[in-house]
Residue frames as a rotation matrix with the C-alpha (Angstrom) as fourth column:
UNK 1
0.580 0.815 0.000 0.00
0.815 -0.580 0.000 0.00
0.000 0.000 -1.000 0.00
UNK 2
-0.217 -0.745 0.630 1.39
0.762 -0.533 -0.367 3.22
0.609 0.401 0.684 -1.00
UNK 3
-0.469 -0.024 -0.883 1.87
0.862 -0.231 -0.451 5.89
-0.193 -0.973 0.129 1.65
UNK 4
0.556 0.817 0.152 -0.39
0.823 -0.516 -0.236 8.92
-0.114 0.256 -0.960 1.89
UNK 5
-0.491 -0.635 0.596 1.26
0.517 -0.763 -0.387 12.35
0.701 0.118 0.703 1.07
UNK 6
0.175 0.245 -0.954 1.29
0.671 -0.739 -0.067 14.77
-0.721 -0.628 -0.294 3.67
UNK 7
0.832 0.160 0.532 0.99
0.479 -0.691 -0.542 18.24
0.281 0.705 -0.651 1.90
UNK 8
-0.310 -0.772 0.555 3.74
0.540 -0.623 -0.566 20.45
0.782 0.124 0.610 2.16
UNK 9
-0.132 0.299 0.945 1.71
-0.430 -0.876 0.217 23.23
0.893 -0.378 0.244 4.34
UNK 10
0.744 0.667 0.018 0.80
-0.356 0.374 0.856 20.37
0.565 -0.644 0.516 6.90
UNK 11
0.462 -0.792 -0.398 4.51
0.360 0.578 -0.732 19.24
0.810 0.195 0.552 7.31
UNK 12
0.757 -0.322 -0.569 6.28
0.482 -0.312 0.819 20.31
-0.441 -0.894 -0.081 10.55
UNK 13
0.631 -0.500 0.593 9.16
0.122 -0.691 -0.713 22.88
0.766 0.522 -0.375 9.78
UNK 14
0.537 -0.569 -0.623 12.76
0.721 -0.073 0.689 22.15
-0.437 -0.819 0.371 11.46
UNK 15
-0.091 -0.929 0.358 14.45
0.967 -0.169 -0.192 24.47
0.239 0.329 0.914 9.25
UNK 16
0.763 0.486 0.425 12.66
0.311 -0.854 0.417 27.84
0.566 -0.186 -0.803 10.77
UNK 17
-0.118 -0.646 -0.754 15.09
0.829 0.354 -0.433 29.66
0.546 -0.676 0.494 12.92
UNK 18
0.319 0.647 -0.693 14.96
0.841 -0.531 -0.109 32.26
-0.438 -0.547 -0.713 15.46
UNK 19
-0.484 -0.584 -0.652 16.40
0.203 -0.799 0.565 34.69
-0.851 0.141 0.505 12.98
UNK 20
-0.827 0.203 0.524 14.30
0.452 -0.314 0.835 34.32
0.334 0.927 0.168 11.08
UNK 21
0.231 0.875 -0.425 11.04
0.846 0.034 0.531 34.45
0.480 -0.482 -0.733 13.43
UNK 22
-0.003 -0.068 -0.998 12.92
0.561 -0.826 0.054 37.69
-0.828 -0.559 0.041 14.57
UNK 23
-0.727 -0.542 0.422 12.97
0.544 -0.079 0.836 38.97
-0.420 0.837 0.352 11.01
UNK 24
-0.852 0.496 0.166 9.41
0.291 0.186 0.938 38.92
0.435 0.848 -0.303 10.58
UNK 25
0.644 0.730 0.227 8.08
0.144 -0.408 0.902 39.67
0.751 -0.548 -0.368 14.07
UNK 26
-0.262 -0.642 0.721 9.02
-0.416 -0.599 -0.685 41.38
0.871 -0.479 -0.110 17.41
UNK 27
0.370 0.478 -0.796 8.33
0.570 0.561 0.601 39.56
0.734 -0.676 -0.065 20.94
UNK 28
-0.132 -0.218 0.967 7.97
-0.601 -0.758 -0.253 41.65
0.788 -0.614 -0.031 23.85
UNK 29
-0.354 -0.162 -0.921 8.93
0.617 0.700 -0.360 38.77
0.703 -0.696 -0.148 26.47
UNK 30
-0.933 0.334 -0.136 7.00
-0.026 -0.439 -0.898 41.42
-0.360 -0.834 0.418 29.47
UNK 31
-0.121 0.992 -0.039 3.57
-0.839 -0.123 -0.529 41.15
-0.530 -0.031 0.848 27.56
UNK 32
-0.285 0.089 0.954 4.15
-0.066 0.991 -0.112 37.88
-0.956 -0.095 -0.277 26.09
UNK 33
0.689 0.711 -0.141 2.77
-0.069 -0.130 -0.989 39.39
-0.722 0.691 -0.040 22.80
UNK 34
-0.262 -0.337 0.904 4.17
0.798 0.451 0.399 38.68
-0.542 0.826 0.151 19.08
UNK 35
0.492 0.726 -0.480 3.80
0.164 -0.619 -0.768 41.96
-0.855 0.299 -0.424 16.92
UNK 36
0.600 -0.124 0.790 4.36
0.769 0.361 -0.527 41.74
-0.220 0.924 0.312 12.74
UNK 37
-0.180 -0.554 -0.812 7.12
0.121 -0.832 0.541 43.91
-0.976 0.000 0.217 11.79
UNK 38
0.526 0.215 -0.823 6.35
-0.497 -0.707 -0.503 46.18
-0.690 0.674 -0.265 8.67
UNK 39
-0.020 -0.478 0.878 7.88
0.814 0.502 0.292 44.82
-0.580 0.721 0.380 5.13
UNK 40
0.107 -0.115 -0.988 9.79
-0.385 -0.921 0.065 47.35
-0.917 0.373 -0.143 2.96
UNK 41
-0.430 -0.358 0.829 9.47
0.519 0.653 0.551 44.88
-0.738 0.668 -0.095 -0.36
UNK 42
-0.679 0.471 -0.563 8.30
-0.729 -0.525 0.439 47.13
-0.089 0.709 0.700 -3.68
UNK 43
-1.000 -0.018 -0.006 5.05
-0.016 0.585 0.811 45.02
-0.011 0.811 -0.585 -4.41
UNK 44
-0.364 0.928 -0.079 1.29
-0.253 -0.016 0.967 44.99
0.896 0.372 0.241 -4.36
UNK 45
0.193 -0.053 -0.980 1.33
0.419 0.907 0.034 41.81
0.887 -0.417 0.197 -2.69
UNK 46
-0.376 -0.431 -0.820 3.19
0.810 0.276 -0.517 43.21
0.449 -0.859 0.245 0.21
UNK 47
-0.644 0.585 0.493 1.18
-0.275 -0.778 0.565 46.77
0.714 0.228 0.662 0.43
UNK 48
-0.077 0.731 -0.678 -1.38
-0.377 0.609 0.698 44.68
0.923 0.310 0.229 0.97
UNK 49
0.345 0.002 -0.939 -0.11
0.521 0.831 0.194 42.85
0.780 -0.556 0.286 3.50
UNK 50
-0.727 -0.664 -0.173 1.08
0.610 -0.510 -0.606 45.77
0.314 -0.547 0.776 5.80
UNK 51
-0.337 0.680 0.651 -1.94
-0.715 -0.635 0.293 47.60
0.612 -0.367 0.700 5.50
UNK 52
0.611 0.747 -0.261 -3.49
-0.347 0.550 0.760 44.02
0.711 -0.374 0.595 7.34
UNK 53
0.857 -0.095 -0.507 -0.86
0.464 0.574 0.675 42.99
0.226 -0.814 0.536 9.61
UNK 54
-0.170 -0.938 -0.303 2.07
0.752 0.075 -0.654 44.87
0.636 -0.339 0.693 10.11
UNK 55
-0.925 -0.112 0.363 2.77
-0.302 -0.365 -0.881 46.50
0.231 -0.924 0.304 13.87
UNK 56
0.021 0.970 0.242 -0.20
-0.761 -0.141 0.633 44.06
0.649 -0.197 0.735 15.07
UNK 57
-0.037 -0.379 0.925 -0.75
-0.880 0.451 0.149 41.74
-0.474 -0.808 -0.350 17.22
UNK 58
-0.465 0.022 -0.885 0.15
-0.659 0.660 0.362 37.86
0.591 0.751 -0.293 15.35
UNK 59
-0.805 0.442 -0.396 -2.12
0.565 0.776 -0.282 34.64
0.182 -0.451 -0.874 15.65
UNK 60
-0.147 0.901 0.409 -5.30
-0.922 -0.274 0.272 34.09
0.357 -0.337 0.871 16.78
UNK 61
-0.479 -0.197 0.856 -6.77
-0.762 0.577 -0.293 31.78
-0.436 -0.792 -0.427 19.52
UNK 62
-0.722 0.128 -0.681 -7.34
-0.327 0.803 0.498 28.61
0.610 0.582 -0.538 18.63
UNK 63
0.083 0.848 0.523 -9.81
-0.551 -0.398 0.733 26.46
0.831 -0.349 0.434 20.33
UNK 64
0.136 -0.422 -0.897 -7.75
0.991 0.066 0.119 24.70
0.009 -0.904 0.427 23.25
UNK 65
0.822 0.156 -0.548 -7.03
0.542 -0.512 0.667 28.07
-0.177 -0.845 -0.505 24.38
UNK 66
0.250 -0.965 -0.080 -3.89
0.731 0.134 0.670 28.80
-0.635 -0.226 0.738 22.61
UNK 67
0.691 -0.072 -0.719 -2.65
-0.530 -0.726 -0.437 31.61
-0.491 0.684 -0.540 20.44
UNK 68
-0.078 -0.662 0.746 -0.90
0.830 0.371 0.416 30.27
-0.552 0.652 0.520 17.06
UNK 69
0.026 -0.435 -0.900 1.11
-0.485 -0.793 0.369 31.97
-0.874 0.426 -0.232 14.57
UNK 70
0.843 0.253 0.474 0.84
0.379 0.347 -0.858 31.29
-0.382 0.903 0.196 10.87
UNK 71
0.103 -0.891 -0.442 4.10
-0.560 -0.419 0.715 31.45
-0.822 0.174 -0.542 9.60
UNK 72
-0.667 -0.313 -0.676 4.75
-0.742 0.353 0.570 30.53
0.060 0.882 -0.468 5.50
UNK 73
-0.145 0.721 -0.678 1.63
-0.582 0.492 0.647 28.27
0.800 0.488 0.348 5.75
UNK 74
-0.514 -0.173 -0.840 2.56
0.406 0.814 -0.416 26.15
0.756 -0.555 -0.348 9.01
UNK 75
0.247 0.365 0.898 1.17
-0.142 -0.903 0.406 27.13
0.958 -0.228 -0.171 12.09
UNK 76
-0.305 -0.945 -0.121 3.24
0.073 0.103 -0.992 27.71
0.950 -0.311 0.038 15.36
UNK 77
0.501 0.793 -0.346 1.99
0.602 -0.033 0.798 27.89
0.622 -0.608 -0.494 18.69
UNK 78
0.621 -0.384 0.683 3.06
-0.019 -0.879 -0.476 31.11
0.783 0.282 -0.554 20.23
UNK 79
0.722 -0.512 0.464 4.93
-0.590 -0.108 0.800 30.12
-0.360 -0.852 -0.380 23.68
UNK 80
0.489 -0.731 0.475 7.13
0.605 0.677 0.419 27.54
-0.628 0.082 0.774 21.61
UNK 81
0.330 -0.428 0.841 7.74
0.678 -0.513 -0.527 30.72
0.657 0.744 0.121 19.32
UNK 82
0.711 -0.299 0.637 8.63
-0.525 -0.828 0.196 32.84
0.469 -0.474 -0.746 22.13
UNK 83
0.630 -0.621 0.467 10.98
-0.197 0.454 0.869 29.92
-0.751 -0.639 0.163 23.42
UNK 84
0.371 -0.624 0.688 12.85
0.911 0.386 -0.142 29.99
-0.177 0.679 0.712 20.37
UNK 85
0.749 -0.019 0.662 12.51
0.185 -0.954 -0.237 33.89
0.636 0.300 -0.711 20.23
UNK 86
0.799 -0.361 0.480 14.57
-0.546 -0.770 0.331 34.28
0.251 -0.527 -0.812 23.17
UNK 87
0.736 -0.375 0.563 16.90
-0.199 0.676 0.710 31.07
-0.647 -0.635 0.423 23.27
UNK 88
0.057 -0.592 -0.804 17.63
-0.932 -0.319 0.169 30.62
-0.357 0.740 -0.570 19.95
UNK 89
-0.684 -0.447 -0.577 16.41
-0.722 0.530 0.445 27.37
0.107 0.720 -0.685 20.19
UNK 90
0.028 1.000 -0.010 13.36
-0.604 0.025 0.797 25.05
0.797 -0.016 0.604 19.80
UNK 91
-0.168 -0.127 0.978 12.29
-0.980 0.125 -0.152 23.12
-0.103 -0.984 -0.145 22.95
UNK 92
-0.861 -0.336 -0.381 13.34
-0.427 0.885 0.186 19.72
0.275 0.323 -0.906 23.04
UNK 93
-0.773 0.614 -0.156 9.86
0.580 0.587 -0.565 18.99
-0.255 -0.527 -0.810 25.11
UNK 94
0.569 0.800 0.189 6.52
0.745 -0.599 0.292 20.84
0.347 -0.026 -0.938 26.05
UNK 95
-0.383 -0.289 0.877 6.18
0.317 -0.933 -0.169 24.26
0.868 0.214 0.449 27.53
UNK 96
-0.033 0.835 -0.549 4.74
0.848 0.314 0.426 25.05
0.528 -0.452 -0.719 30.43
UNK 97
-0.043 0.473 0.880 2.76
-0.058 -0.881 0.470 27.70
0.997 -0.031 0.065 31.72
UNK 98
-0.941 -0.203 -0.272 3.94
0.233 0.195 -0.953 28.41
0.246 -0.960 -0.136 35.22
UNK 99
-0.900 0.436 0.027 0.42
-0.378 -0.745 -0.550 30.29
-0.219 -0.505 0.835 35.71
UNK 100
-0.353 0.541 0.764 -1.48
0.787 0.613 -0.070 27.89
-0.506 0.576 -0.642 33.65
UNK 101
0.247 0.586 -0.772 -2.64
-0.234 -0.737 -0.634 30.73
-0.941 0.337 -0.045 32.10
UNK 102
0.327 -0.162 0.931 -2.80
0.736 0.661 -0.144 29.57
-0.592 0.732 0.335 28.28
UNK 103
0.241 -0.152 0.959 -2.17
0.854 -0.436 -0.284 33.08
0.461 0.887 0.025 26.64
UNK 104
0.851 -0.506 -0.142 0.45
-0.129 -0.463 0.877 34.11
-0.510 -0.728 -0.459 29.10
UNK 105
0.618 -0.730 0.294 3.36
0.671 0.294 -0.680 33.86
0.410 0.617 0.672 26.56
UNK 106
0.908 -0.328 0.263 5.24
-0.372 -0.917 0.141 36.03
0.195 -0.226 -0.955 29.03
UNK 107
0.300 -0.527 -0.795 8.80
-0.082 0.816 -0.572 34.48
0.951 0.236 0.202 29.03
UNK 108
-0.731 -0.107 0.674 9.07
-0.682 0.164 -0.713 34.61
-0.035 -0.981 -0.193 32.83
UNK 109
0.263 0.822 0.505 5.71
-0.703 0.521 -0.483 32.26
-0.661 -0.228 0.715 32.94
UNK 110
0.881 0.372 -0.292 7.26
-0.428 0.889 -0.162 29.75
0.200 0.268 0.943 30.72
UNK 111
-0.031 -0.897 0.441 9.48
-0.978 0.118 0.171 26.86
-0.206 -0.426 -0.881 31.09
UNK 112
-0.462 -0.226 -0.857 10.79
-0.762 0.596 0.254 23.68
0.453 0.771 -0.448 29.67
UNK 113
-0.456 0.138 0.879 8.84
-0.788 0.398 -0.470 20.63
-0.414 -0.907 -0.073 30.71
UNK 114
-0.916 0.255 0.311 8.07
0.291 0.954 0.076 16.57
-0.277 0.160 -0.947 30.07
UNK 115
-0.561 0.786 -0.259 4.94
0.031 0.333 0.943 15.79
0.827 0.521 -0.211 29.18
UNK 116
-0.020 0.386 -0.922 4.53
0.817 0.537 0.208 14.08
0.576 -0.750 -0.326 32.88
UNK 117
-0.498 -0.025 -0.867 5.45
0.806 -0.382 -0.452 17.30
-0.320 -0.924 0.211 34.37
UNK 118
-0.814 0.574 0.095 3.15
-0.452 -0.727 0.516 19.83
0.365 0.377 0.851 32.43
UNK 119
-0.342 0.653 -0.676 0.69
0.094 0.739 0.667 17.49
0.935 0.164 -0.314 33.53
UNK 120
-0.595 -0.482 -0.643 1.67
0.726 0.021 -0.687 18.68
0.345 -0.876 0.338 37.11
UNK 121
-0.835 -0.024 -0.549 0.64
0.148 -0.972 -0.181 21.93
-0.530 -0.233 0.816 36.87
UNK 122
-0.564 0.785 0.256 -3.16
0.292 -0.100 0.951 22.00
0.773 0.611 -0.173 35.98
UNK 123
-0.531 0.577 0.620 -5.87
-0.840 -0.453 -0.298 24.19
0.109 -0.679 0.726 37.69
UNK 124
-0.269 0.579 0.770 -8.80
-0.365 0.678 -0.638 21.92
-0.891 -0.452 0.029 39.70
UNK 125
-0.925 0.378 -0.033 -11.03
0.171 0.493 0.853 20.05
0.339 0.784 -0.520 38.01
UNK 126
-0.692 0.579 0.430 -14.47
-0.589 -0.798 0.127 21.34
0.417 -0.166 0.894 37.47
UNK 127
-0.090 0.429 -0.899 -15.91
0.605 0.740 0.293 18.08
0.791 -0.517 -0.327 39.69
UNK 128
-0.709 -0.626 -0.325 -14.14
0.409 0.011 -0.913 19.47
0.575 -0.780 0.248 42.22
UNK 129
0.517 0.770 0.373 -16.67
0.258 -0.556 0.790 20.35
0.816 -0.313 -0.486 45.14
UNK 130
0.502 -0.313 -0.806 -14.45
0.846 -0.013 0.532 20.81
-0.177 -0.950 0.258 47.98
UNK 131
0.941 0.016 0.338 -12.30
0.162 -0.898 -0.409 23.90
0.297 0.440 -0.847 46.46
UNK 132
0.212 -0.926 0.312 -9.36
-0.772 0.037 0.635 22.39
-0.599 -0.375 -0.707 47.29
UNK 133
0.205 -0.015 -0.979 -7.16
-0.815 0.551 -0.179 20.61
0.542 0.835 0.101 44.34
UNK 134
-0.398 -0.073 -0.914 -6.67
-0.235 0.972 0.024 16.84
0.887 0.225 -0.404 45.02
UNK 135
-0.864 0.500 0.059 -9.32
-0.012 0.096 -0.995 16.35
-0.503 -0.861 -0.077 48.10
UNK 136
-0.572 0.802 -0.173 -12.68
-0.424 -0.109 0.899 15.21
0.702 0.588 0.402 47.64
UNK 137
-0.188 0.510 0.839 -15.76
-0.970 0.038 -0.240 14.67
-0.154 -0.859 0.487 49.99
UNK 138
-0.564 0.175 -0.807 -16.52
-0.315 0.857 0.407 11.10
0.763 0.484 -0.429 50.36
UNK 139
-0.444 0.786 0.429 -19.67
-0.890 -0.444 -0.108 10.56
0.106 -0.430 0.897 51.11
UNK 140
0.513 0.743 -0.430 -19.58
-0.708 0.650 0.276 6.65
0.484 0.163 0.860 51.12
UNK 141
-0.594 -0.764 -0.250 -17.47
-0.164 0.419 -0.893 6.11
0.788 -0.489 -0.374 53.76
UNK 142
-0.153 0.527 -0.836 -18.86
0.813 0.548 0.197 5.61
0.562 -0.649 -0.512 57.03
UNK 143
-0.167 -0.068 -0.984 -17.85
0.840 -0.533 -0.106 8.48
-0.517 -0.844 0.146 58.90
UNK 144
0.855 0.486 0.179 -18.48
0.488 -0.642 -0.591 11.13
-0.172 0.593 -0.787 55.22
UNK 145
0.370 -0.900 -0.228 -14.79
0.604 0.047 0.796 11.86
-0.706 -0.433 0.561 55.11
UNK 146
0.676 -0.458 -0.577 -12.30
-0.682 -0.685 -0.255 13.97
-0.279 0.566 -0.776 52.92
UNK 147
0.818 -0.319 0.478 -10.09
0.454 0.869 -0.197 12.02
-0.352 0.378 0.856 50.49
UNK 148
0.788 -0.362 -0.497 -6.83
-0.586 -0.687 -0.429 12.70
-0.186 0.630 -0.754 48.85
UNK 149
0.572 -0.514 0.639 -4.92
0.752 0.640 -0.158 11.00
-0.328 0.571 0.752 46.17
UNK 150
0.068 -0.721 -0.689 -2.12
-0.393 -0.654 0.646 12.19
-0.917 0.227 -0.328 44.31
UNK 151
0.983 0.135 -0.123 -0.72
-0.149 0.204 -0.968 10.92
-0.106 0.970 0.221 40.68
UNK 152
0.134 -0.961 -0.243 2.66
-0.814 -0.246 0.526 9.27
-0.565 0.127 -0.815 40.59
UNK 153
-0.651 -0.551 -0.521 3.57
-0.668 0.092 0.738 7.52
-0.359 0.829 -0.428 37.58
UNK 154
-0.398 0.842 -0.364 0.34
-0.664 0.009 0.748 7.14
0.633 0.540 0.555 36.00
UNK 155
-0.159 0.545 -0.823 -0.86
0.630 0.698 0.341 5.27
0.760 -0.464 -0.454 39.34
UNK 156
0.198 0.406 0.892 -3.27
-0.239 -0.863 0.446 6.83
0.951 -0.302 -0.074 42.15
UNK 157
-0.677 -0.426 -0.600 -2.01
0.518 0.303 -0.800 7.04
0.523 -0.852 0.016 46.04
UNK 158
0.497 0.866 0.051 -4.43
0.333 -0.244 0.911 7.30
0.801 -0.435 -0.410 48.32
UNK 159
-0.200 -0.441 0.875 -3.45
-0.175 -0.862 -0.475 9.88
0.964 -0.249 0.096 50.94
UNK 160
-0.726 0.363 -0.584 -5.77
0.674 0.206 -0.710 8.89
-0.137 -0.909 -0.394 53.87
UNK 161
0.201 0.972 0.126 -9.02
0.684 -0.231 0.692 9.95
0.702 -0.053 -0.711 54.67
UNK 162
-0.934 -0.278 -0.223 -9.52
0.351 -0.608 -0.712 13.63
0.063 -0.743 0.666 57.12
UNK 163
0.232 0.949 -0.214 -12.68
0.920 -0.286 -0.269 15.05
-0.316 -0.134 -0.939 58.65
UNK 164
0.627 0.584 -0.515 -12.23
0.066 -0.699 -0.712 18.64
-0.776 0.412 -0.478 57.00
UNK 165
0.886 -0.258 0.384 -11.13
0.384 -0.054 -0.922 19.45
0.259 0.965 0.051 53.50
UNK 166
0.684 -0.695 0.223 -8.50
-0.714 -0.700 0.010 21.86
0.149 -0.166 -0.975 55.07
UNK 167
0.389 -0.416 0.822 -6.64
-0.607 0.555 0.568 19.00
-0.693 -0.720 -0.036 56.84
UNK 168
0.328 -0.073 0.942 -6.59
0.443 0.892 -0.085 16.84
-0.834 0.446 0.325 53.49
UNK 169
0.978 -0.083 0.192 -5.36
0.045 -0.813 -0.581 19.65
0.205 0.577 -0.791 51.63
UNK 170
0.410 -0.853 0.324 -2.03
-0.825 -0.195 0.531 19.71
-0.389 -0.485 -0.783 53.73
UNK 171
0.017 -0.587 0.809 -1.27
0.139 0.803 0.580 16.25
-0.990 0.103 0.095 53.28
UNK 172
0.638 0.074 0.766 -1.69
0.746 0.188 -0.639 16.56
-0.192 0.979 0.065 49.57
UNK 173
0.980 -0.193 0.051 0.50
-0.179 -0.962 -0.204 19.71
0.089 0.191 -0.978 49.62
UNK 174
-0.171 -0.651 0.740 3.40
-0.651 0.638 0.411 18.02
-0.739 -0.412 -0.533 51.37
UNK 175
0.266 -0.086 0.960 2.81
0.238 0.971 0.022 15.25
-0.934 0.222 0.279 48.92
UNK 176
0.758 0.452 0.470 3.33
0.609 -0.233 -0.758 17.45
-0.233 0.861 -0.451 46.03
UNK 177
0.703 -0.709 -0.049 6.21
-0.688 -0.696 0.204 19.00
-0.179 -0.110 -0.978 46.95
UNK 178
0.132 -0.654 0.745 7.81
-0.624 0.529 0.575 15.67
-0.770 -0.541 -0.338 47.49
UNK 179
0.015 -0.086 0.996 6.68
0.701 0.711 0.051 13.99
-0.713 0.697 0.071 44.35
UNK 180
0.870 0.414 0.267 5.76
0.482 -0.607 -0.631 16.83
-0.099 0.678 -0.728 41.66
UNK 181
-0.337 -0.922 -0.193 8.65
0.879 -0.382 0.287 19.17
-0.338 -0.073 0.938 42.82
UNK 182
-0.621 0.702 -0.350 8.33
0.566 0.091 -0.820 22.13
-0.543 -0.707 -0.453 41.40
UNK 183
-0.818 0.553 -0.159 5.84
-0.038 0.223 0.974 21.58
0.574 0.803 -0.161 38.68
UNK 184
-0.729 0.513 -0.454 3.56
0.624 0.770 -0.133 20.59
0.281 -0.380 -0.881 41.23
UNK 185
-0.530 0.580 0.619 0.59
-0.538 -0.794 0.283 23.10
0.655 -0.183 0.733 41.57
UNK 186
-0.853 0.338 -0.398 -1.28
0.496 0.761 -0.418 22.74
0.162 -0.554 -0.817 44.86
UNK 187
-0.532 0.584 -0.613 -3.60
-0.436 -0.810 -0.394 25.80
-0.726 0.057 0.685 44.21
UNK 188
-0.435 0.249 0.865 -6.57
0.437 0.899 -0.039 25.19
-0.787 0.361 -0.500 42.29
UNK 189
0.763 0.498 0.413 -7.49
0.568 -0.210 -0.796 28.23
-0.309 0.841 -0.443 40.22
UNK 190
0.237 -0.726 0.646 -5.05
0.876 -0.128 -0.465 29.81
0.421 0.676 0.605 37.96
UNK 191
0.585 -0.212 0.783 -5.55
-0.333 -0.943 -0.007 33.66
0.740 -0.256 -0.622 39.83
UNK 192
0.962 -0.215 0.170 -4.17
-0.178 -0.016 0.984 32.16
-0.208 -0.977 -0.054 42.94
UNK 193
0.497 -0.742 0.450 -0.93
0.863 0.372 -0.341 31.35
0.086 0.558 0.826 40.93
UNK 194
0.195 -0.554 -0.810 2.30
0.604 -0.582 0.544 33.87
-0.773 -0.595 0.221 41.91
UNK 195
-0.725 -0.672 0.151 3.12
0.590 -0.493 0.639 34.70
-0.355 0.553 0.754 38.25
């Protein structure tokens, strides 16, 4: 069976570099923002294109939450373009958003990270009734208890059971420091986050 072509436009691009991606736009690493720099080519074509994008803001959000950058047909997502803007080179992993904030591309708020540890750093889950991240009421115990588990290597530890959420909060904090390091987010919405 003969293999499917991938188009050209759909193809990943290793040969992009940050000289160029500084060529073409500017990255203010304090607002996290991407903004098209002006083209001085004689043509229609490029007229054109200045009157629509140049000294603006690049990308648009996507729906996960992210801002991408169309660049020559491909499209970039805008914290791995701002980790190449300022390193000079692409990240061997993910990115992560110290704030979880998804369209924080400030370069203080990101950093290199696994898979397993971007995974670390997520806000609650909207289950959550207790308003504390890894604690949950458990109402089919005997006594109606607080729970907390943790996640270490793709298996759940049960924490122990505490009569108020506060109490089962600690231990999970302390457990997060110890396994997560620090990736580990023990806050559970994204304002309560330092950056």
């Amino acid at each position: 069976m003969a293999k499917k072509r991938i188009p050209a436009r759909d193809r990943p691009r290793n040969d992009m570099t940050a000289d160029y991606v500084r060529s073409i736009l500017d990255y203010n690493h304090e607002t996290g923002e991407f903004i098209w720099i002006r083209r001085f080519e004689i043509c229609k074509c490029v007229v054109i294109w200045n009157r629509k994008h140049a000294d603006k803001i690049a990308g648009s959000i996507k729906r996960n939450g992210y801002r991408e950058i169309s660049i020559d047909h491909h499209s970039y997502l805008s914290h791995r373009l701002a980790w190449l803007y300022m390193t000079g080179e692409w990240p061997p992993h993910e990115i992560d958003h110290i704030n979880v904030k998804k369209l924080d591309n400030r370069f203080i708020n990101l950093r290199e990270a696994t898979r397993k540890q971007n995974t670390y750093n997520r806000i609650i889950r909207k289950g959550n009734n207790t308003g504390f991240r890894g604690v949950r009421f458990r109402s089919d115990v005997k006594k109606k208890q607080f729970a907390t588990c943790i996640g270490i290597n793709g298996k759940t530890i049960n924490l122990g059971y505490y009569k108020t959420a506060e109490e089962a909060h600690e231990v999970y904090k302390k457990a997060v420091k110890k396994y997560h390091g620090e990736f580990g987010r023990t806050k559970g919405h994204p304002s309560e986050s330092p950056c």
